[in-house]
VMD Tcl script that builds the backbone (N, CA, C; Angstrom):
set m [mol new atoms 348]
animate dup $m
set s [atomselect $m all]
$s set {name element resname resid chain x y z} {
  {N N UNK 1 A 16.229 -113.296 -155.913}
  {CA C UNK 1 A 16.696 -114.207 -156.937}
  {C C UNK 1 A 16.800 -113.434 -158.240}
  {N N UNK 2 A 17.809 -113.464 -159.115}
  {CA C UNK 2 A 18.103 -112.553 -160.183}
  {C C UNK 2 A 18.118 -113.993 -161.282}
  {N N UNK 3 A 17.162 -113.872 -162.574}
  {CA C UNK 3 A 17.054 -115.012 -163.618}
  {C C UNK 3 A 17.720 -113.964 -164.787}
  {N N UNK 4 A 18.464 -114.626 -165.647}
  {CA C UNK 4 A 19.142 -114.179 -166.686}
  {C C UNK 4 A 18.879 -114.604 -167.747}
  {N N UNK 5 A 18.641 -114.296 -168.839}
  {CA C UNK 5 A 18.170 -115.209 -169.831}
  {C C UNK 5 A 18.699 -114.203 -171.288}
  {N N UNK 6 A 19.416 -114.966 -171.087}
  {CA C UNK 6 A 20.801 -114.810 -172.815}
  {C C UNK 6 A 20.328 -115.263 -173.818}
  {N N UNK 7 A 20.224 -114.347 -174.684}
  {CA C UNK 7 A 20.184 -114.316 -176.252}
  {C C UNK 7 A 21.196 -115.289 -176.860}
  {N N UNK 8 A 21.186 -115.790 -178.074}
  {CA C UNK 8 A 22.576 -116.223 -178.528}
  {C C UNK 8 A 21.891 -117.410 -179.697}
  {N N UNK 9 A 21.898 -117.609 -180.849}
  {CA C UNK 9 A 21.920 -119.051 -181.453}
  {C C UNK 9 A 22.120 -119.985 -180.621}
  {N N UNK 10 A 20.745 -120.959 -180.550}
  {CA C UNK 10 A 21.392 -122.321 -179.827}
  {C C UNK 10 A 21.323 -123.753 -180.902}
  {N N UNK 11 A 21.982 -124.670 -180.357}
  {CA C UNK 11 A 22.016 -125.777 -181.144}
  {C C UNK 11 A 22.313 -127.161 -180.146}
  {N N UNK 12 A 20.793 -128.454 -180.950}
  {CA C UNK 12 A 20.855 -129.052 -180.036}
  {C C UNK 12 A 22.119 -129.983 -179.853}
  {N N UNK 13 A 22.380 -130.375 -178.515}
  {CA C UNK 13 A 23.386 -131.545 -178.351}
  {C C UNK 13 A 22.962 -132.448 -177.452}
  {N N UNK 14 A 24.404 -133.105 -177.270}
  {CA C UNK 14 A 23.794 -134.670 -176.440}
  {C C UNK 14 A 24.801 -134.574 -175.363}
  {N N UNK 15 A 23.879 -135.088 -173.794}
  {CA C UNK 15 A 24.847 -134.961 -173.267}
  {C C UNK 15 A 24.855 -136.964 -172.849}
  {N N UNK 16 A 26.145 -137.876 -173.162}
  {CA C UNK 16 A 26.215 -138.700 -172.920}
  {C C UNK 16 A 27.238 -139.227 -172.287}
  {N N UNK 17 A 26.735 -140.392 -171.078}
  {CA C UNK 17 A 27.511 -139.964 -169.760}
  {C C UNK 17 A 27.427 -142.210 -169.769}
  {N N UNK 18 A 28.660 -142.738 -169.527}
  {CA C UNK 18 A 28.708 -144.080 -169.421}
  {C C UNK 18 A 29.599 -144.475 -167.964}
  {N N UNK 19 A 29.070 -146.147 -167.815}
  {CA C UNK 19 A 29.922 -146.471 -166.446}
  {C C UNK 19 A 29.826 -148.171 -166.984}
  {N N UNK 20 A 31.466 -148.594 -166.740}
  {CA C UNK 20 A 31.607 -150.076 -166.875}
  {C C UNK 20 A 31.453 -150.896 -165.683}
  {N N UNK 21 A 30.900 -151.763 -166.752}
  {CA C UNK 21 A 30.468 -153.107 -165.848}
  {C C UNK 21 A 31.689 -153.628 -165.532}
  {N N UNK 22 A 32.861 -153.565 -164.812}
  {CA C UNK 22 A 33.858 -154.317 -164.281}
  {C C UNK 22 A 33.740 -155.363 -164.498}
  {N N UNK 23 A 32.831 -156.061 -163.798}
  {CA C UNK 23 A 32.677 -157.763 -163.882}
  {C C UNK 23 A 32.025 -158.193 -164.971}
  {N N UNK 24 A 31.512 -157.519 -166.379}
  {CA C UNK 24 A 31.310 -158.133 -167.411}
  {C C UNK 24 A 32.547 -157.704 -168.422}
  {N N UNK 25 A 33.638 -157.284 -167.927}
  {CA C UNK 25 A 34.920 -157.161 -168.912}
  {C C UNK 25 A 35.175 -158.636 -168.893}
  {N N UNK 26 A 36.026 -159.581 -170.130}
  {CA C UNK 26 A 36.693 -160.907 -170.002}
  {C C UNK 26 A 38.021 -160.120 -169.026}
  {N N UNK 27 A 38.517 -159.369 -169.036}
  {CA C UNK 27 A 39.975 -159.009 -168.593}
  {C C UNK 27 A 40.260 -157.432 -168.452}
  {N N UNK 28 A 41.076 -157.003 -167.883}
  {CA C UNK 28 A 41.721 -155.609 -167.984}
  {C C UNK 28 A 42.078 -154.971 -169.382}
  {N N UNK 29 A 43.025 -156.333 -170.280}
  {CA C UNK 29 A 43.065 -156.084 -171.688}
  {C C UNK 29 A 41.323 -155.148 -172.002}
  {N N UNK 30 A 40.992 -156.228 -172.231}
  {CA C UNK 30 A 39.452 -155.597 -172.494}
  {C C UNK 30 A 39.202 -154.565 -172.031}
  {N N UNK 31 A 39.144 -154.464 -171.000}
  {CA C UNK 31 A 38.581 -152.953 -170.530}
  {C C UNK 31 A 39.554 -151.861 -171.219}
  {N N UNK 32 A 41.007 -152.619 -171.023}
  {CA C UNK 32 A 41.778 -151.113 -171.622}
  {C C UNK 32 A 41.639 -150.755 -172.990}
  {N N UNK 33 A 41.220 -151.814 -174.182}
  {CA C UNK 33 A 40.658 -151.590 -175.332}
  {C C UNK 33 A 39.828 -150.968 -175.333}
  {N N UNK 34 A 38.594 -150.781 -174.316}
  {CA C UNK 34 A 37.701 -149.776 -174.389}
  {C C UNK 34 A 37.809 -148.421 -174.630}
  {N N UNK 35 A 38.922 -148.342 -173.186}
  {CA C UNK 35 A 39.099 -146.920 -173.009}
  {C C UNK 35 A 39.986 -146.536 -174.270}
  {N N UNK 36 A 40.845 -147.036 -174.862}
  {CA C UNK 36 A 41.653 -146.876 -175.754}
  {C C UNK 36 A 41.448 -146.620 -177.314}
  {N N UNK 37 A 39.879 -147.092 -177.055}
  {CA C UNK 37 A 39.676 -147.082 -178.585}
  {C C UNK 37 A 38.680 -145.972 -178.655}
  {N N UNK 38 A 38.103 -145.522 -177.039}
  {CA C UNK 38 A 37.440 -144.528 -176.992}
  {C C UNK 38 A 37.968 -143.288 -176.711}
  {N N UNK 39 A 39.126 -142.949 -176.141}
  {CA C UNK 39 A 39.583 -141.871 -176.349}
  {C C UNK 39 A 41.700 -142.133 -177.068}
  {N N UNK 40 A 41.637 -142.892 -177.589}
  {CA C UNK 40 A 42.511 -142.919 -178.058}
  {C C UNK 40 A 44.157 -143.180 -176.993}
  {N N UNK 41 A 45.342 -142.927 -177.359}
  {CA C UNK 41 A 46.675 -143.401 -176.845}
  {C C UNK 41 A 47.578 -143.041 -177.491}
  {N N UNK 42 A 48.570 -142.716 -176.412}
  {CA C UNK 42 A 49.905 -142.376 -177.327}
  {C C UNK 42 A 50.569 -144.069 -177.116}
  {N N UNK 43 A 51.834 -143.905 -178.302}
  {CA C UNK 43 A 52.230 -145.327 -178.159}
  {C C UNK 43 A 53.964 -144.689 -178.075}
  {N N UNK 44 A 54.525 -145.577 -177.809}
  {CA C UNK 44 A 55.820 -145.277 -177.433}
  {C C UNK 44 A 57.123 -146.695 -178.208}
  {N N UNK 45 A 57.773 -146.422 -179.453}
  {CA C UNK 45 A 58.284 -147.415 -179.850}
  {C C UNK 45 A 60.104 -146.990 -179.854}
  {N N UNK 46 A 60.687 -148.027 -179.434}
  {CA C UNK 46 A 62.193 -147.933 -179.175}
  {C C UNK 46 A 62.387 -148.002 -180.651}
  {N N UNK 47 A 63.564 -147.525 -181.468}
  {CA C UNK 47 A 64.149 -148.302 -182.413}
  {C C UNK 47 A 65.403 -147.089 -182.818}
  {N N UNK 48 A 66.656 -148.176 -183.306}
  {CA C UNK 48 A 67.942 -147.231 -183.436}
  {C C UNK 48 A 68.143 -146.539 -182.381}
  {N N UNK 49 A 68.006 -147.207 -181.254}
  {CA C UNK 49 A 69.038 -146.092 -180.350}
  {C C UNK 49 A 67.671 -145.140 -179.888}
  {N N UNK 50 A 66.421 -144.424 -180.502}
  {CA C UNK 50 A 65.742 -143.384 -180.085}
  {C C UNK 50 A 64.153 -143.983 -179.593}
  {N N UNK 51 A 63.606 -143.452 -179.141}
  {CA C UNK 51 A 62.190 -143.544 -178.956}
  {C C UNK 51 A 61.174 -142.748 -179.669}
  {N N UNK 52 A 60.638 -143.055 -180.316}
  {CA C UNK 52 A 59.315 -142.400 -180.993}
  {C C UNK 52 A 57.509 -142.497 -180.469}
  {N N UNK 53 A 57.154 -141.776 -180.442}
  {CA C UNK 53 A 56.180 -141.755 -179.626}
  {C C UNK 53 A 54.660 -141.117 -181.293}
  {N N UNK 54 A 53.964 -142.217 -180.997}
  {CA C UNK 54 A 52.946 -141.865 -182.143}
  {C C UNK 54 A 51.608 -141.962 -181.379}
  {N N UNK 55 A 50.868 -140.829 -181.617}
  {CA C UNK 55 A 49.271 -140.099 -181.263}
  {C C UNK 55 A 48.205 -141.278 -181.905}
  {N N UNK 56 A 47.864 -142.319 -181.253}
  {CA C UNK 56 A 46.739 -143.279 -181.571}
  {C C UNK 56 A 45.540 -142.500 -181.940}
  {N N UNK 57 A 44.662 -142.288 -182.357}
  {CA C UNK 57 A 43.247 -141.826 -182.843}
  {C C UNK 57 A 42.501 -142.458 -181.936}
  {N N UNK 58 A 41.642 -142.092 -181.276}
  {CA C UNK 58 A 40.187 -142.758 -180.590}
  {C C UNK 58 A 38.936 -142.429 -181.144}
  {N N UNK 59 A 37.783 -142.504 -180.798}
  {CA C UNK 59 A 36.336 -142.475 -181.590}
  {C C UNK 59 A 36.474 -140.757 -181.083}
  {N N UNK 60 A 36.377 -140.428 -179.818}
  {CA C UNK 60 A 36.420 -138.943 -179.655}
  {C C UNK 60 A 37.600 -138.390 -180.096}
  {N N UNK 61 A 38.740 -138.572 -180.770}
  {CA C UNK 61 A 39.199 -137.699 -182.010}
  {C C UNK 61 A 38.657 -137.426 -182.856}
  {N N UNK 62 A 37.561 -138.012 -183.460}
  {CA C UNK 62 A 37.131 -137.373 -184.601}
  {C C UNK 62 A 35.552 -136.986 -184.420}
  {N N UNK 63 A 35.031 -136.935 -182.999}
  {CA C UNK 63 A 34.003 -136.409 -182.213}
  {C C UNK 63 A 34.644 -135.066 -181.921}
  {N N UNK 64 A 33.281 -133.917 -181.912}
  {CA C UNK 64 A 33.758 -132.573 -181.472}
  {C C UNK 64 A 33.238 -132.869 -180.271}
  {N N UNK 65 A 33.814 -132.876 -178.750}
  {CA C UNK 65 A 32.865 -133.119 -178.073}
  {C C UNK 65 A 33.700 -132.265 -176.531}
  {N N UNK 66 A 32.794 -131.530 -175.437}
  {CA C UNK 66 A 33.302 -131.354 -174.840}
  {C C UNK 66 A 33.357 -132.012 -173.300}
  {N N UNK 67 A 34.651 -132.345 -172.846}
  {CA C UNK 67 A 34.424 -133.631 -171.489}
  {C C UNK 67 A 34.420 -132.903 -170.371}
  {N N UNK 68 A 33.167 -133.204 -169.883}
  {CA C UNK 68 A 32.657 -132.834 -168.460}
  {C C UNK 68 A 32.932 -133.315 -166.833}
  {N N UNK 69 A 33.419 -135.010 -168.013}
  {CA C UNK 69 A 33.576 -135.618 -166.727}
  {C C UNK 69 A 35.013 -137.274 -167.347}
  {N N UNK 70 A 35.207 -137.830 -166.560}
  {CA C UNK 70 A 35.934 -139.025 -167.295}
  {C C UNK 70 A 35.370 -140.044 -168.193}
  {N N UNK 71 A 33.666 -139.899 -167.967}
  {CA C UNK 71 A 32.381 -140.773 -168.315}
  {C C UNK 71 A 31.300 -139.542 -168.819}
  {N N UNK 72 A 31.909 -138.587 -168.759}
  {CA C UNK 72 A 30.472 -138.108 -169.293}
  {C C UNK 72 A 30.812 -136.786 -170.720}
  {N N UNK 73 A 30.249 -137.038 -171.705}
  {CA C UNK 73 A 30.788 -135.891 -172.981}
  {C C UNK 73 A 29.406 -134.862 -173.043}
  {N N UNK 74 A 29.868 -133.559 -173.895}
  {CA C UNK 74 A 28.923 -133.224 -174.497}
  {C C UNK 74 A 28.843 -133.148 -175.865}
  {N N UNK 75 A 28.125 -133.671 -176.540}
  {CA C UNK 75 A 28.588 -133.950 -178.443}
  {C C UNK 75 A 27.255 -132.980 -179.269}
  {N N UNK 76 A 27.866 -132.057 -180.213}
  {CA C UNK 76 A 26.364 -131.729 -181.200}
  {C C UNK 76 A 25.936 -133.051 -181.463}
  {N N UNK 77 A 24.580 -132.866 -181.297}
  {CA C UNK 77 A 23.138 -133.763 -181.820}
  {C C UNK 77 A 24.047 -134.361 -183.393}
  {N N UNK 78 A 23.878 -133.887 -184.186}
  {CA C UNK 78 A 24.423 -134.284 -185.987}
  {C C UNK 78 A 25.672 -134.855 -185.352}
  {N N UNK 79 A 26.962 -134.563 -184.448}
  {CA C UNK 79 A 27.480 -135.648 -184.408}
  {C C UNK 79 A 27.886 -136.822 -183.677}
  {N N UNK 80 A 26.493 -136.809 -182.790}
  {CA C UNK 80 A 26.410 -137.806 -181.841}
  {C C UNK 80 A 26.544 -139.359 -182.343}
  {N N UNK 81 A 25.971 -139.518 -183.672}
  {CA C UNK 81 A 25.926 -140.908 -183.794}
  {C C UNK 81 A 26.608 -141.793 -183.984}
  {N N UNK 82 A 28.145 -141.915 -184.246}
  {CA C UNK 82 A 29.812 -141.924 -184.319}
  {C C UNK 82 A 29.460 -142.682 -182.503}
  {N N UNK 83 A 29.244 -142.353 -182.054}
  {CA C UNK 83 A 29.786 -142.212 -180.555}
  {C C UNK 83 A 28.684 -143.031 -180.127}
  {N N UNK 84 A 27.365 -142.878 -180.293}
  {CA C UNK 84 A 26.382 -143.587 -179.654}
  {C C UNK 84 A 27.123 -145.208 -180.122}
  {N N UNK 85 A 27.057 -145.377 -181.536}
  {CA C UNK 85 A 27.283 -146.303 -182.177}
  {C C UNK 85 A 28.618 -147.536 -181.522}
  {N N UNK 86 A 29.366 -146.787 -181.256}
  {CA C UNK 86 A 30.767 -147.451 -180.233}
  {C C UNK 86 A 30.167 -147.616 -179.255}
  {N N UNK 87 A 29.587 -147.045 -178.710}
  {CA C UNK 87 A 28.958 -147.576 -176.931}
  {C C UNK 87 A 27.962 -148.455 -177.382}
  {N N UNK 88 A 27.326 -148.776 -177.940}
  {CA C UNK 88 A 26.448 -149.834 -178.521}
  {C C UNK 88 A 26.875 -151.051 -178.725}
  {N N UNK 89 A 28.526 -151.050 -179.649}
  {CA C UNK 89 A 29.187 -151.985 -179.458}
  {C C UNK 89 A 29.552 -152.759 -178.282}
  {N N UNK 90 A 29.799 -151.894 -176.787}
  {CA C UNK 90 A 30.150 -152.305 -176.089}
  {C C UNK 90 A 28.809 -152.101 -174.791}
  {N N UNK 91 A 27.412 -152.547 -175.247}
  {CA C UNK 91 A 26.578 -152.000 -174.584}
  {C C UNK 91 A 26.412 -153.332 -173.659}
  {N N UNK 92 A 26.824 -154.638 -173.746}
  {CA C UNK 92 A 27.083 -155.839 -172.821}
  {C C UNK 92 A 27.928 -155.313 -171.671}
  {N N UNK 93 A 29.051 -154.250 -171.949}
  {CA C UNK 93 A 29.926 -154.221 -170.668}
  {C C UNK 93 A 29.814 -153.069 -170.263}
  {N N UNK 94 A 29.111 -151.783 -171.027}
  {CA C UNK 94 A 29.220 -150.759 -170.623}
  {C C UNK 94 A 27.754 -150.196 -170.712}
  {N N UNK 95 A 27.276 -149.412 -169.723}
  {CA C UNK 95 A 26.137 -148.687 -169.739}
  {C C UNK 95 A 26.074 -147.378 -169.684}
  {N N UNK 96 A 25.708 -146.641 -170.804}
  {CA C UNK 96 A 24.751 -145.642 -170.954}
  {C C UNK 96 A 23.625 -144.723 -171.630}
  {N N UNK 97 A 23.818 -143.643 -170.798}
  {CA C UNK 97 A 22.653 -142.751 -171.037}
  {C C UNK 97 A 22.937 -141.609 -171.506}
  {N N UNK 98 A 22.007 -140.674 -172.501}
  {CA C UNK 98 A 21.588 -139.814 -173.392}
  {C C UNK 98 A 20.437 -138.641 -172.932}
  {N N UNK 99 A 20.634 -137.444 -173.305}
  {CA C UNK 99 A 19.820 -136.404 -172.714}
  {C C UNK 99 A 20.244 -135.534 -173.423}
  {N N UNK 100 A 19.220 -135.285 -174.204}
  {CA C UNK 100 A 19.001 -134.314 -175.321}
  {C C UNK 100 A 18.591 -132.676 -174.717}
  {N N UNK 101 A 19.699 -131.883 -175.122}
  {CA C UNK 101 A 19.096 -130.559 -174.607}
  {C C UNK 101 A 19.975 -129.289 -175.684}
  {N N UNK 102 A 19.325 -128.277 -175.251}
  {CA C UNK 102 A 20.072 -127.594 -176.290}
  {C C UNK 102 A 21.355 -126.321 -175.262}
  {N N UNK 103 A 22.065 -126.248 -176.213}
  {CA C UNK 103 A 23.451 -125.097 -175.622}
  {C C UNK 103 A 23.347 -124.172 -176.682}
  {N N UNK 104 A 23.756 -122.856 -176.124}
  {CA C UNK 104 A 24.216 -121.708 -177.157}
  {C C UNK 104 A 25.669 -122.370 -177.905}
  {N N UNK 105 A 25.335 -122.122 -179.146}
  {CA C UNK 105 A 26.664 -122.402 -180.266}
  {C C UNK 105 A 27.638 -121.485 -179.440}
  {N N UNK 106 A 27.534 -120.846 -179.513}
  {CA C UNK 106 A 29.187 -119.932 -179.168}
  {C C UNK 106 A 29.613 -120.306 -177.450}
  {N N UNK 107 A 28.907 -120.382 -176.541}
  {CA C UNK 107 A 29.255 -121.908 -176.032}
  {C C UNK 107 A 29.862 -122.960 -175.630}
  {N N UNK 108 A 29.392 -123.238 -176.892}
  {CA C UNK 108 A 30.173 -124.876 -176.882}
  {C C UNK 108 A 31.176 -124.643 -177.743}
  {N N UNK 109 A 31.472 -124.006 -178.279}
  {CA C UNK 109 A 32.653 -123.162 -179.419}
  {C C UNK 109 A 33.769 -122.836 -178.219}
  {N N UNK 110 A 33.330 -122.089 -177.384}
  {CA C UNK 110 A 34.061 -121.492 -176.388}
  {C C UNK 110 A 34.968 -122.556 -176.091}
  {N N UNK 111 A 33.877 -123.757 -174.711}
  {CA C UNK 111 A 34.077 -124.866 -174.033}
  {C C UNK 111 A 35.104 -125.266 -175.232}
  {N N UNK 112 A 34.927 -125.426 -176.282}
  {CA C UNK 112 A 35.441 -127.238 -176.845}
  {C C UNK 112 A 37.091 -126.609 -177.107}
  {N N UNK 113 A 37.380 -125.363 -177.572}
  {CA C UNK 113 A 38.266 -124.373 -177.496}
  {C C UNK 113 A 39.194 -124.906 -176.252}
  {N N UNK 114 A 38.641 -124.620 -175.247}
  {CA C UNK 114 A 39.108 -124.591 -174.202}
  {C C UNK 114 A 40.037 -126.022 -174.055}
  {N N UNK 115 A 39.383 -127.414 -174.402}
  {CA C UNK 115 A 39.630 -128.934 -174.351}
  {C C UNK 115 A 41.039 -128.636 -175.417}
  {N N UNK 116 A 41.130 -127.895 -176.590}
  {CA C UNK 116 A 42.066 -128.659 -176.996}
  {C C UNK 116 A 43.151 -128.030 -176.620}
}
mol reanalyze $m
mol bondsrecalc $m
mol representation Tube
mol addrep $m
């Protein structure tokens, strides 16, 4: 067994990972507001003859965060609370969980690089 253990600045983050309650959405609307307001939407509007297409903002636009999974992020600790705070809102239909650990900065610099 070979253990490696890397030097590097670390800094803590969060890794937070959610799953909806289907049957406590009122509707699909609802649910799709979720997802929509959590990672945002493009929108698509006809007018004069052309189509224009405008970049909606979600809560993880203005989260640095890197996605691991469709439900699960990794966010720095300092700017986790943006994000906890929206799932809180929706903590009747949606459940989750939080796990504090730390990553090398350069890292998650790398990773989040990589997302955009």
């Amino acid at each position: 067994m070979h253990i490696e253990i890397k030097r590097g600045k670390e800094m803590p983050v969060v890794i937070i990972t959610f799953h909806t309650r289907s049957d406590r959405f009122d509707s699909e609307y609802d649910k799709s507001k979720f997802f929509r307001e959590l990672h945002g939407w493009k929108q698509t509007v006809p007018g004069n003859g052309k189509r224009y297409t405008y970049a909606r903002k979600g809560v993880l636009s203005e989260v640095p965060h890197i996605k691991v999974s469709d439900s699960t992020f990794i966010v720095p600790s300092a700017e986790a609370k943006t994000l906890i705070e929206y799932m809180e809102e929706w903590a009747d239909k949606v459940e989750f969980e939080m796990l504090d650990m730390m990553m090398r900065q350069r890292e998650f610099m790398r990773r989040l690089a990589n997302e955009l």
